[in-house]
C-alpha positions in Angstrom: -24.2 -25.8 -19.7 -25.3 -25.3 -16.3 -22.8 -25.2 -13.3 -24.2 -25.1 -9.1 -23.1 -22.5 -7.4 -20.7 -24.8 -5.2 -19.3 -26.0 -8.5 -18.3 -22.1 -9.3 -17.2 -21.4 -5.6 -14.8 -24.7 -5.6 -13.3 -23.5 -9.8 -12.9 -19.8 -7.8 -10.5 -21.1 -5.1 -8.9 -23.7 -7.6 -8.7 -20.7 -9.8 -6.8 -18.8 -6.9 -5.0 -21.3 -5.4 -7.0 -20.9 -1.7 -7.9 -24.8 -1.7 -5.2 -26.9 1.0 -2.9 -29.0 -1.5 -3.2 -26.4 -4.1 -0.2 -25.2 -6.4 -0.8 -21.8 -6.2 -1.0 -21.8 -2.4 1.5 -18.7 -1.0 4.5 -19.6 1.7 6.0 -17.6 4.6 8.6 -16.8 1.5 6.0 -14.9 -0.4 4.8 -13.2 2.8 8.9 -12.7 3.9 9.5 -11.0 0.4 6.6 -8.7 0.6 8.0 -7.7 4.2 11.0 -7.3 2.3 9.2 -4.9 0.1 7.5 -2.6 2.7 11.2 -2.5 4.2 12.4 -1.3 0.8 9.8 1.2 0.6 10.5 2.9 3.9 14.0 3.0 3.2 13.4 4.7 0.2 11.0 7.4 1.9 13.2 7.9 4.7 15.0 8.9 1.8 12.9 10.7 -0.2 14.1 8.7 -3.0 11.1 9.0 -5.3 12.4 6.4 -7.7 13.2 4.0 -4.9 9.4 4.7 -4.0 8.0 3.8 -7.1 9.8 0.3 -7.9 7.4 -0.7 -5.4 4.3 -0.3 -7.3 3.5 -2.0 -10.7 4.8 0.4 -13.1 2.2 0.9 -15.5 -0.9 2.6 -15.9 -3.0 -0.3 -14.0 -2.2 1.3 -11.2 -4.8 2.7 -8.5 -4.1 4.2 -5.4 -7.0 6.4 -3.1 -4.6 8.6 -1.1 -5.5 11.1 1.5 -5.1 14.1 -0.6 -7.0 15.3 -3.5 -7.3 14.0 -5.9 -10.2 11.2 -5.2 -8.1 8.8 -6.9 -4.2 8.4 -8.9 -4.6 6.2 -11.8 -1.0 5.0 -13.0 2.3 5.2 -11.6 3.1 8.5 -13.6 0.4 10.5 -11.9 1.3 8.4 -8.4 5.2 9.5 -8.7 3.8 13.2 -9.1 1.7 12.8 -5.8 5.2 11.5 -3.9 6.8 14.5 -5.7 4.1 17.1 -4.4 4.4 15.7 -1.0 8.2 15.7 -0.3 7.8 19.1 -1.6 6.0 20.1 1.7 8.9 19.9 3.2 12.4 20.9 4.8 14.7 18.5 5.5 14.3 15.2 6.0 11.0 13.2 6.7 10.8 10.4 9.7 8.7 7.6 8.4 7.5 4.0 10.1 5.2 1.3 9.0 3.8 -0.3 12.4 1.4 -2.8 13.0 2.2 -4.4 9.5 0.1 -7.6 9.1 0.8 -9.5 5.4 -1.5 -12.2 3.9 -0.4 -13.8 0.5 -2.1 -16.5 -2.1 -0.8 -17.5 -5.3 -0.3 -14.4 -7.4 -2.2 -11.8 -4.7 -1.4 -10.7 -1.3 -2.5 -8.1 0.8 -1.1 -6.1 3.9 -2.9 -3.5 6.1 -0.6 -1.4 8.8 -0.1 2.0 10.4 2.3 4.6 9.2 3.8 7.4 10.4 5.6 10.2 9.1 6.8 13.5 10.4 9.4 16.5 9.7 9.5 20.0 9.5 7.3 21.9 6.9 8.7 24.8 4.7 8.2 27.3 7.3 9.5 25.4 10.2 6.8 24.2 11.9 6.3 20.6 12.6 4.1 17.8 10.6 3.0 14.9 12.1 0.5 12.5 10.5 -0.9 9.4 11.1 -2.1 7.0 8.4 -4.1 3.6 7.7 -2.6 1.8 4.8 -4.4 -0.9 3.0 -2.2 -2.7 0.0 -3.2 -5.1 -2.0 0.0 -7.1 -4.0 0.9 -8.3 -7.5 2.8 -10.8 -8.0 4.5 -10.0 -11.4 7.6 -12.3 -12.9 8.4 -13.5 -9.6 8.4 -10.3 -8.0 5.7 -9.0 -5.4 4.6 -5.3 -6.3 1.9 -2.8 -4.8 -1.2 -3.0 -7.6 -3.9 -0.9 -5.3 -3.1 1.2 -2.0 -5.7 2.8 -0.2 -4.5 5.3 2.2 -6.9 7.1 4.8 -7.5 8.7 8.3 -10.7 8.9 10.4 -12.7 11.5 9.9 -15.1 13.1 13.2 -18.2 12.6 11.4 -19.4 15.8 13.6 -17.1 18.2 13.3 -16.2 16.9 9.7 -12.3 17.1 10.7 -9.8 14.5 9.9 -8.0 12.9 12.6 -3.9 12.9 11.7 -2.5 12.0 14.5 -5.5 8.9 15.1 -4.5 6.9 18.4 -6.5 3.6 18.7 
């Protein structure tokens, strides 16, 4: 059985819910509860609740997030919770932490979010950390319940010099 290519574009967005007047279409709710979500989750770092943290993210292995420190790559939310764990580590006190710029995009079962975050506080030896991140998420939705499935976390890097920028301005 042969199918055009416009019959297999239209099945994709039927499949996905991205056609007007289809079911699976996303609403300002799904959007509102994912916003609800990112709130949660700087709550929790502000925190440094760790298991707070991770009830954002699916909780299985199908995780993948591409952080800014080595590793290339955290597969699962057990190696994930270890990353948050080494980073709180770093330091003293508590940690400041903001999500700016947040901008949220949701259809059907799949949503995806792209903002600026901030964190700072005061490193084991007392001497101040500041850093500057772009946050891509992509969303799950998962019995009703939106959840981080894919994060990729970076910072720009002078292709010259070779050294990352943390504190990136735009």
């Amino acid at each position: 059985m042969k199918f055009s290519t416009a019959t297999v574009i239209v099945a994709a967005f039927v499949a996905f819910g991205m056609l007007p007047g289809t079911s699976l279409a996303a609403t300002s709710d799904d959007e509102a509860k994912i916003k609800s979500l990112e709130d949660a989750f700087v709550a929790a770092v502000n925190a440094k609740d760790v298991d707070a943290i991770m009830k954002v993210y699916v909780p299985d292995a199908s995780l993948v997030v591409f952080d800014v420190v080595p590793p290339r790559q955290y597969l699962g939310a057990d190696a994930y919770r270890k990353d948050w764990q080494d980073f709180f580590a770093l330091f003293k006190g508590p940690v400041k932490f903001q999500i700016t710029d947040l901008d949220i995009e949701a259809t059907g079962t799949l949503g995806y979010s792209h903002s600026i975050q901030y964190v700072s506080g005061t490193d084991m030896k007392d001497k101040p950390i500041e850093l500057v991140v772009r946050v891509t998420d992509v969303y799950r939705k998962v019995d009703g319940n939106w959840l981080i499935a894919h994060e990729h976390v970076s910072v720009p890097v002078d292709v010259t010099t070779g050294k990352p920028d943390l504190l990136s301005k735009p």
